[in-house]
C-alpha positions in Angstrom: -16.6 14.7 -20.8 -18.6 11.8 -21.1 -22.2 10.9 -19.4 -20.9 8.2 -17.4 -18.1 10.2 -15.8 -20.5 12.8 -14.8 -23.2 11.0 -13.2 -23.0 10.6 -9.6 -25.3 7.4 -9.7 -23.0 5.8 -12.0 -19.7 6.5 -9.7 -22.0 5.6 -6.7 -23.0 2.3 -8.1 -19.0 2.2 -8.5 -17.9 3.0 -5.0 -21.1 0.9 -3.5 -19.2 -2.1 -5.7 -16.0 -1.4 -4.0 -17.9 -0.9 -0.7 -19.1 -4.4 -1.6 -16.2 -5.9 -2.7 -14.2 -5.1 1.0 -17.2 -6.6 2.7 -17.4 -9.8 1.3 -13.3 -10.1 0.7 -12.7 -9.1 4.3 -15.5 -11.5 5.8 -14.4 -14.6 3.6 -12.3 -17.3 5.8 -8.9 -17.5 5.1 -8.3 -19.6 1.9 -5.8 -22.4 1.7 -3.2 -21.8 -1.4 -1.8 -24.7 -3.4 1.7 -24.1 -3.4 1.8 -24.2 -7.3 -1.1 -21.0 -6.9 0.1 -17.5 -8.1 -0.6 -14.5 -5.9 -1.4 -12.7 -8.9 -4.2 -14.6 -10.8 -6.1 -15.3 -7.7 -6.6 -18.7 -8.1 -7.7 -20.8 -5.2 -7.5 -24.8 -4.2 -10.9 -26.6 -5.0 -11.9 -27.7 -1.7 -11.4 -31.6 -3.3 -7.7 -30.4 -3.2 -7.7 -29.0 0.1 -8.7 -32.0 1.7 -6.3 -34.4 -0.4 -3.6 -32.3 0.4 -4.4 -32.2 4.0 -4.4 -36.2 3.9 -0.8 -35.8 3.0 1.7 -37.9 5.3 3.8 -34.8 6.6 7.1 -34.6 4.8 9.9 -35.2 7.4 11.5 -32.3 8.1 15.4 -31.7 9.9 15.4 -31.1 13.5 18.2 -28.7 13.1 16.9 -27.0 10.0 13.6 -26.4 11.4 15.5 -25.1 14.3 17.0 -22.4 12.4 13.8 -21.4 10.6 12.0 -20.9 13.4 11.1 -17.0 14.1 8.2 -15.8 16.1 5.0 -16.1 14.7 4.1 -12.8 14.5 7.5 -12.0 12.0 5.7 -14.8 9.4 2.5 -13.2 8.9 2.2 -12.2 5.4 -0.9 -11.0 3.2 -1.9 -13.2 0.7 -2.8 -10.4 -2.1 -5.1 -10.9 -5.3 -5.8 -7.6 -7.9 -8.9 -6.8 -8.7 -10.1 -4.6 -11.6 -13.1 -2.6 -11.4 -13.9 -0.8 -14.9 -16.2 1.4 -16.5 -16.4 3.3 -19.4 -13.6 6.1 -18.7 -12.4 4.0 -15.2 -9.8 1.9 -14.6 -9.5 0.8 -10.7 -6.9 -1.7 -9.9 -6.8 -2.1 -6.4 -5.6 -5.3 -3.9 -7.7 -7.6 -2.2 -5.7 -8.6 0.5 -6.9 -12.7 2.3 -5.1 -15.0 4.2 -5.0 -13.6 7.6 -5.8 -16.0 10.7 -8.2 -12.9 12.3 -10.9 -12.4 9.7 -12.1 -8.9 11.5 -8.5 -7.6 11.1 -8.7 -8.4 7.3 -11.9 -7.2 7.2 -10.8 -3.5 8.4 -7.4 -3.6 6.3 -9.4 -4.3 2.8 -12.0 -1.4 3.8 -9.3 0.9 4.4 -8.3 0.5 1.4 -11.2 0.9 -0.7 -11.5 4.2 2.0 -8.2 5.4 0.0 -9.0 4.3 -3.2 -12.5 6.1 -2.3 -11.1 9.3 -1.6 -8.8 9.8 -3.9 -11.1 9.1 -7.3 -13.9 11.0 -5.4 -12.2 14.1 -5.5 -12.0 13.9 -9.4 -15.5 13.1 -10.1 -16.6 16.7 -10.9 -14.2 17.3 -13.9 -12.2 13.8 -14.6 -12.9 12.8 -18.3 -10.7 9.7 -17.8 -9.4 8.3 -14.2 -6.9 5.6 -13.6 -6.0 3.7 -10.8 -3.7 1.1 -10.1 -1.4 0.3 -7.0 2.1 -1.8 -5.9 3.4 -3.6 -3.3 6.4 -2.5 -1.8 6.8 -4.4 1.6 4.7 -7.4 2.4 6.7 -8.9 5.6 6.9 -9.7 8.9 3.5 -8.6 9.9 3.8 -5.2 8.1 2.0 -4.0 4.9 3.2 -0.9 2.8 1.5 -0.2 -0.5 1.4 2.7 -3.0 -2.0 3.9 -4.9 -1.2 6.1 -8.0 -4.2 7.6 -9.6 -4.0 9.1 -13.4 -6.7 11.5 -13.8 -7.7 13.5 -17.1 -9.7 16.8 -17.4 -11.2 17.3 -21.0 -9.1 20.6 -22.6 -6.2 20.1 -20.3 -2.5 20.0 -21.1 -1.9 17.2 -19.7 -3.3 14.7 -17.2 -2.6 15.0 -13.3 -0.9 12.1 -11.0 -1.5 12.1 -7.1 -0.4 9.3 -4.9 -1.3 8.0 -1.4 0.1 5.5 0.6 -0.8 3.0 3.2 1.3 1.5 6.0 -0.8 -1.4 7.8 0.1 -3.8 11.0 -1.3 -7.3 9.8 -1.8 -8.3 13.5 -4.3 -5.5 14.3 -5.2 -3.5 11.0 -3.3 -0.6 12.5 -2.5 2.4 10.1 1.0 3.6 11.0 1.5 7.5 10.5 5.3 8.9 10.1 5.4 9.6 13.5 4.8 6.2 14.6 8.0 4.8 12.9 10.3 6.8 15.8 10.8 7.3 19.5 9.1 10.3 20.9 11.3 13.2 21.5 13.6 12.1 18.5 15.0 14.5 16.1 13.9 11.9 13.4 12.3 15.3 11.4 15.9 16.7 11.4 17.3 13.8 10.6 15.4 13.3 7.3 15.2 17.2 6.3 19.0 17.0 5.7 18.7 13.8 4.3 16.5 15.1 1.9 18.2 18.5 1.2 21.3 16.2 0.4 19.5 14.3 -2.0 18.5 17.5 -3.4 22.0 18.7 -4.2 23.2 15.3 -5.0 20.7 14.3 -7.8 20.5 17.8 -9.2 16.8 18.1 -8.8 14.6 21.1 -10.2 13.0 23.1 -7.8 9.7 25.2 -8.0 10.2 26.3 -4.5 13.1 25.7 -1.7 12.3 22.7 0.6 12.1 23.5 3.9 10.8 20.3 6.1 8.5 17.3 6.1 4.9 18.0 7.2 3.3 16.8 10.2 1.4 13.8 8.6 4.1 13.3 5.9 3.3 10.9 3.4 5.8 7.9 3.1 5.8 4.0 2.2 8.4 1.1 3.5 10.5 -1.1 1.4 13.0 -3.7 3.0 15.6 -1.1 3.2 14.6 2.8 3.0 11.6 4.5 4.3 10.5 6.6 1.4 9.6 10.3 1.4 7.6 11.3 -1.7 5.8 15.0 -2.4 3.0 15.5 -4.8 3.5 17.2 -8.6 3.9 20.8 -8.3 4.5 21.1 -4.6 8.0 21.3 -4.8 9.0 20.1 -8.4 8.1 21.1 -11.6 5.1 18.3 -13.8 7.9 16.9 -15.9 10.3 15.9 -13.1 7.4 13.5 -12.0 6.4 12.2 -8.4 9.7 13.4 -6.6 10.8 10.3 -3.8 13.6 10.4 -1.1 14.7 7.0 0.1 15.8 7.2 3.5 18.2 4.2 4.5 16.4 2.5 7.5 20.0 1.5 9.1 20.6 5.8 9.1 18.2 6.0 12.0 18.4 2.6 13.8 18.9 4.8 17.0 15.5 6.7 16.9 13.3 3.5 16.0 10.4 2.7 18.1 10.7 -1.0 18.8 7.2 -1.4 19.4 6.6 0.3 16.1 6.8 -1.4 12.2 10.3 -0.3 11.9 11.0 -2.7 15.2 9.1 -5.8 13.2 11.6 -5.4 9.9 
């Protein structure tokens, strides 16, 4: 295993740049995007552009069109999202910077709960990682609500093979809120039920290999949103065997439409 895995001052220094990073990310001002900007390379307007742009005559817009565009303004808040790459030698951190949020506290709190995760999860492989990667995706960015998936490839000198774990984060973009399982569904619902057979189905249905029989979801279950499912996924090993992979259970969204909390981030899709 290399030096710089080992030392603690060198995955300090990293973490304190990550720490960093969230601070001064979550503290800027929401940036103005050209419309021609990718949300990928990070590129922002020159302020030069800004203000020529904001000299721009309105474009006239139909009365009737913008009538049927109109939505509440919390269903078109959306996170402006920008990678960033942290490396070092044996490191690979990917991880989202998330800007353009009208409250700059709220963005503040959402880009240090991230780093929080990203924290944790290469933390616990300091001791005996010779090689760590991380890297993340987007898989719902709407209406207020963020959902994102972290994966983190890690590597122990001598080992068979490397290790996958993955974490997930589920984020109100109103109030920085971090949405548990639970929080998706009406108390007293029998939304565990309900997704244990789905699950168990699934099972059957795609034939998959199992180390042990599945018995239920957990109490803090890990899962992520996409437009249409609510995703169920288990770590390697805990139910399936290292070659089936990261096993994941999309649960169709319309299934449950009767247990949904409303004031939930299933009510906001």
């Amino acid at each position: 295993m290399s030096e710089d895995i080992k030392s603690k001052g060198q995955w300090s220094s990293l973490l304190l740049i990550l720490a960093a990073a969230a601070f001064l990310f979550g503290r800027k001002r929401p940036v103005t995007y050209s419309r021609s900007s990718s949300l990928n390379t990070g590129e922002q307007m020159m302020p030069e552009k800004q203000t020529k742009e904001a000299e721009k005559p309105e474009e006239s817009v139909n009365i009737e069109e913008a009538k049927e565009e109109s939505v509440p303004q919390k269903e078109r808040i959306v996170a402006e999202i920008t990678p960033r790459k942290v490396t070092r030698p044996g490191i690979s951190i990917t991880y989202p910077q998330v800007s353009g949020l009208k409250n700059p506290e709220v963005q503040f709190k959402i880009n240090q709960a991230i780093i929080e995760q990203i924290q944790q999860m290469v933390y616990s492989q300091i001791p005996d990682a010779a090689e760590i990667q991380v890297d993340y995706r987007v898989t719902y960015n709407q209406n207020g609500i963020l959902s994102m998936v972290f994966e983190q490839y890690s590597y122990v000198r001598g080992a068979a093979h490397g290790m996958t774990t993955v974490e997930s984060l589920t984020i109100d973009l109103e109030n920085a809120r971090i949405y548990t399982l639970k929080d998706l569904f009406n108390p007293g619902s029998n939304y565990v039920e309900t997704i244990n057979n789905q699950i168990k189905l699934q099972i059957k249905e795609r034939d998959i290999p199992m180390l042990k029989e599945f018995d239920s979801i957990s109490e803090n279950q890990q899962f992520y949103l996409t437009e249409k499912d609510i995703v169920i996924y288990f770590q390697l090993y805990e139910y399936t065997p290292y070659v089936y992979g990261i096993p994941e259970f999309p649960i169709p969204i319309a299934s449950m439409v009767n247990m949904i909390n409303k004031d939930g981030p299933l009510g906001k899709l």
